[in-house]
N, C-alpha and C positions, 0 to 999 in steps of 0.2 A: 768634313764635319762628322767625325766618328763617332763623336760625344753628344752629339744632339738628342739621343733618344734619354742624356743623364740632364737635360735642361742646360746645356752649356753653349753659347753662342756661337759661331767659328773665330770671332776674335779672341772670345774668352777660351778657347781651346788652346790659341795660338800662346798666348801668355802663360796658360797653365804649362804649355808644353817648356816654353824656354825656362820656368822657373823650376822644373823637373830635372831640365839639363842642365841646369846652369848652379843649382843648389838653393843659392839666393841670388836675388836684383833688387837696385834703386828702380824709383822710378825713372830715374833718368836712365839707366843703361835698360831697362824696357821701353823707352821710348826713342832711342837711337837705333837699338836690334829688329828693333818692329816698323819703324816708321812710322808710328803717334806720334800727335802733339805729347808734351806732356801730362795736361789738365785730362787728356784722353786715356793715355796710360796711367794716370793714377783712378780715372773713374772704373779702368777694366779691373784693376787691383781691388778696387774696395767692391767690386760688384763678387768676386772672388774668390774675399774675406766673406763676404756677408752667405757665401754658398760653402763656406767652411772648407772651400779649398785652396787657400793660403791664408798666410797669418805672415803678422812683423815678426823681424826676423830681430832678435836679442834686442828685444824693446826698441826697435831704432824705428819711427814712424812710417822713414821714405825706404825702408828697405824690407821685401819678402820674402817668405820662400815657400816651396809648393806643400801643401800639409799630401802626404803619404798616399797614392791613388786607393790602395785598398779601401781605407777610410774615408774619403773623399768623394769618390763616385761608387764602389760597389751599394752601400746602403740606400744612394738615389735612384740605383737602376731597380734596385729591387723594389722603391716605392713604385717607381715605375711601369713595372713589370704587373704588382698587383692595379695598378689604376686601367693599365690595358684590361687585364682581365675581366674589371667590373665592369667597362665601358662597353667589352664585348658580350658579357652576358646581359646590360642592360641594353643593346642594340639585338639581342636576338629577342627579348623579350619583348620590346616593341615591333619589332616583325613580326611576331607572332599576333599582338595585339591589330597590326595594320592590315595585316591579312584577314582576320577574321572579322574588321569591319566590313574590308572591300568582299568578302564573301556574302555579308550581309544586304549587303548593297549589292552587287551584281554575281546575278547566276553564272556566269562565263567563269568565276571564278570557283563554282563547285562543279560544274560538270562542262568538261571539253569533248568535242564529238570528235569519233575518228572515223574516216572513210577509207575503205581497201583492205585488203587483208594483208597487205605486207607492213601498210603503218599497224594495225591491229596486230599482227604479231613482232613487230619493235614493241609495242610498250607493253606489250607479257613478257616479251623477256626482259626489259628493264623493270619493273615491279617487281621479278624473281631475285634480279642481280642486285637490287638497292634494298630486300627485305632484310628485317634482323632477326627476326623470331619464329614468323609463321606464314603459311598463303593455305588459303582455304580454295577449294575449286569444286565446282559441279563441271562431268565430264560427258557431253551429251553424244551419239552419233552423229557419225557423218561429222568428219573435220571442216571448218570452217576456215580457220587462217594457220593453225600447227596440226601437220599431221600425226597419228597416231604414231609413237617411236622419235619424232623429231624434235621432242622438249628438252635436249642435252639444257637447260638453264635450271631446271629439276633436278637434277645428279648434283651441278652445282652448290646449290644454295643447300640440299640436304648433306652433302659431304661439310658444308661450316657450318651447320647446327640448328638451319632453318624448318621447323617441322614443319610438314605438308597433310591437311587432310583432304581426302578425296572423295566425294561422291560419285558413282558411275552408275549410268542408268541401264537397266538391262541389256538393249539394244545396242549397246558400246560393243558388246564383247561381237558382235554380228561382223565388227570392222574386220579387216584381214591384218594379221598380227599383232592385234587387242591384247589378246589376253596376255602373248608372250612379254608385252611390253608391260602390261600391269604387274606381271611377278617382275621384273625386272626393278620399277618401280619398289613394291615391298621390300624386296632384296634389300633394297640401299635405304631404307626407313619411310618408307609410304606410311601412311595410313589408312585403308582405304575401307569404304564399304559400298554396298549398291542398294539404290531403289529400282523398283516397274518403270518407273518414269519420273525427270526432270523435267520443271517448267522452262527454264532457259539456261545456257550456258553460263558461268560466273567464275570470276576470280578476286579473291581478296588477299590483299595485303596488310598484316601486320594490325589489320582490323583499321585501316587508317586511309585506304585505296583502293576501288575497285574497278573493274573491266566488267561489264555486260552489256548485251545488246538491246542497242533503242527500237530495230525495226527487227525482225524474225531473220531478212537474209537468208543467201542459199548457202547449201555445202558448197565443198571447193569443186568448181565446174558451173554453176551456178551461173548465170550472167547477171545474178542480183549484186551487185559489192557490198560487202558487210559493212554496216555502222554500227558500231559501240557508242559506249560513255565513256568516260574515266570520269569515276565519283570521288568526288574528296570531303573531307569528314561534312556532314552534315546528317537531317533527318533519313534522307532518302539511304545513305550510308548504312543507318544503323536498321533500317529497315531488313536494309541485302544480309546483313549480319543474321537477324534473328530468324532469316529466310533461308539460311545455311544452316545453321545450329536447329531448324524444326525438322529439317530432312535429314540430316546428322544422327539425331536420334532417333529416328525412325526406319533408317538405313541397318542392312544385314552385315556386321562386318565380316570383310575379306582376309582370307590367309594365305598361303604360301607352303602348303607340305612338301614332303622330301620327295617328289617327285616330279616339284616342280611346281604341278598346279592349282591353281585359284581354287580357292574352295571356302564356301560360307553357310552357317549356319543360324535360320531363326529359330528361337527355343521355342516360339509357338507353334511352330508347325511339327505337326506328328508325320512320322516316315511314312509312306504309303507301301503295301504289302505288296514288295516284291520277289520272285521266287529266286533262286539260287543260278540258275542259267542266266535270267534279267538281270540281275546283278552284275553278271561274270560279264554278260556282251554290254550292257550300259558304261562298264570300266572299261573296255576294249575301245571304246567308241569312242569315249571321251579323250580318251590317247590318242585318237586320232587313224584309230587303224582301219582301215578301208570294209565295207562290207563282204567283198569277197574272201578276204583276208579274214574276218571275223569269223565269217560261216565253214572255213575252211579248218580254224584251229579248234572249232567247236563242235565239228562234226554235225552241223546243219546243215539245209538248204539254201540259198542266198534268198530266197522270196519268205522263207523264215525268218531271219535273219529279219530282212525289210518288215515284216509284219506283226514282230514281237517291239521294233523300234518304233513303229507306227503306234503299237499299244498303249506304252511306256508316254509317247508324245502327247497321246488323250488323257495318260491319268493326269500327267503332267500341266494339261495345259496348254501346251506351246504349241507356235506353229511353225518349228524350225529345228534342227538339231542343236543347233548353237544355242537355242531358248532351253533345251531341254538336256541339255548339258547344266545349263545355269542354275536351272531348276532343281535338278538332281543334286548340285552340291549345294543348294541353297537345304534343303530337305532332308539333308544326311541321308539320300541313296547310295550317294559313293562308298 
């Protein structure tokens, strides 16, 4: 039944087919070749005629012959072909409609809970791998289900054009190989910035999907197991949204200089008066170079050395070097 999708029966294929080979038939030599009655084989004829693919052949009543396939079926496939189309865009547009009753109607249908951090990290990465446009994320300390570096689904979706914005909250950079992973990130089209502090972990998709946690949950090691949400569009949805985009703007953005490092600037804040030695070991330090090593190319003491970074951490603020790295490129010390 080849011709089925052109509205043609498998008997009426059968007949069109011998009238194709054959040039023309009576009814009776189609109902001998085929094995109809006759009364049968002239109803398959005129069913045929009436589909405009055969016609009497030199006016002769009992005798046909097959009108042209081009003309015959290409024009029915093609009605065809648009009647699927409408049928398929008015079948998604009724799913869309049945969905959003059943949403209405039951919650299970806006938000599904996930339990464990391995289902919690399947459906971030299917939310990265099925986005088209964009995924927003707050990046808090202490990994819960992805560790810091292990988002290859990130690389992804921004190598096909998905843009990614990033919150990170201070205490990210604290993690061990943070920050090399955030310029990694920029690198490939991050966009990132940082606050002091995030209220909870998030991830949105496409502005249409999101992952956050329903109970607090521990880092990984934790013996709490993570439970999330997955929100799908609703109130709560557009809530998460306008709870992205308030810390968004209020976030320092992040850069990427040629030497590699993070580095971010708020214009409200004025540099704090640092001398020329402070400067020199603050940029040492941020590089990562050891304090003996420091005190060594600077022709200090190493208790110097520790007591001028000690200083630097008061103006600063912090109570850690990694804080006061943060701070200092947040500040335009660097």
């Amino acid at each position: 039944m080849a011709l089925e999708a052109a509205g043609v029966s498998a008997i009426e294929e059968s007949v069109y087919r011998l009238l194709v080979t054959s040039g023309q038939a009576s009814v009776t030599d189609v109902a001998l070749r085929t094995g109809l009655g006759e009364a049968e084989a002239a109803g398959v004829l005129k069913a045929l005629a009436a589909k405009g693919m055969a016609s009497h052949a030199d006016g002769l009543p009992s005798d046909f012959r097959a009108t042209p396939p081009d003309v015959a079926l290409l024009p029915r496939l093609k009605r065809g072909a648009e009647a699927l189309d409408l049928a398929r865009a008015e079948t998604t547009s009724l799913l869309q409609a049945y969905q959003d009753t059943m949403r209405r109607q039951d919650a299970g249908q806006l938000i599904e809970v996930i339990t464990g951090a391995e289902a919690l990290r399947q459906h971030l990465r299917q939310i990265q791998a099925s986005a088209h446009d964009e995924l927003l994320w707050f990046c808090k300390a202490q990994y819960v289900a992805m560790p810091s570096g292990s988002n290859t689904a990130e690389f992804e979706a921004l190598a096909r054009g998905v843009r990614y914005h990033v919150v990170y909250e201070k205490a990210f950079f604290d993690d061990e190989g943070a920050v090399d992973n955030v310029v990694a990130g920029v690198r490939a089209g991050e966009i990132a910035r940082a606050v002091p502090h995030l209220p909870l972990r998030l991830a949105i998709a496409d502005r249409s999907i999101a992952v956050c946690p329903l109970v607090p949950g521990g880092p990984q090691g934790s013996p709490t197991e993570p439970t999330a949400a997955l929100v799908r569009d609703s109130n709560l949805l557009a809530a998460l949204i306008a709870l992205f985009e308030r810390y968004w703007e209020d976030a320092v953005p992040l850069g990427v200089d040629s030497t590699g490092a993070v580095s971010g600037r708020d214009a409200t804040d004025r540099p704090d008066p640092l001398s020329p030695t402070d400067r020199r070991l603050l940029a040492l330090l941020v590089a990562g170079v050891a304090d003996k090593a420091i005190a060594t190319q600077m022709a200090l003491s190493r208790r110097t050395v520790q007591r001028r970074i000690q200083h630097m951490m008061e103006l600063a603020g912090a109570t850690t070097r990694m804080q006061l790295a943060w701070h200092a490129a947040r500040r335009g010390w660097l």
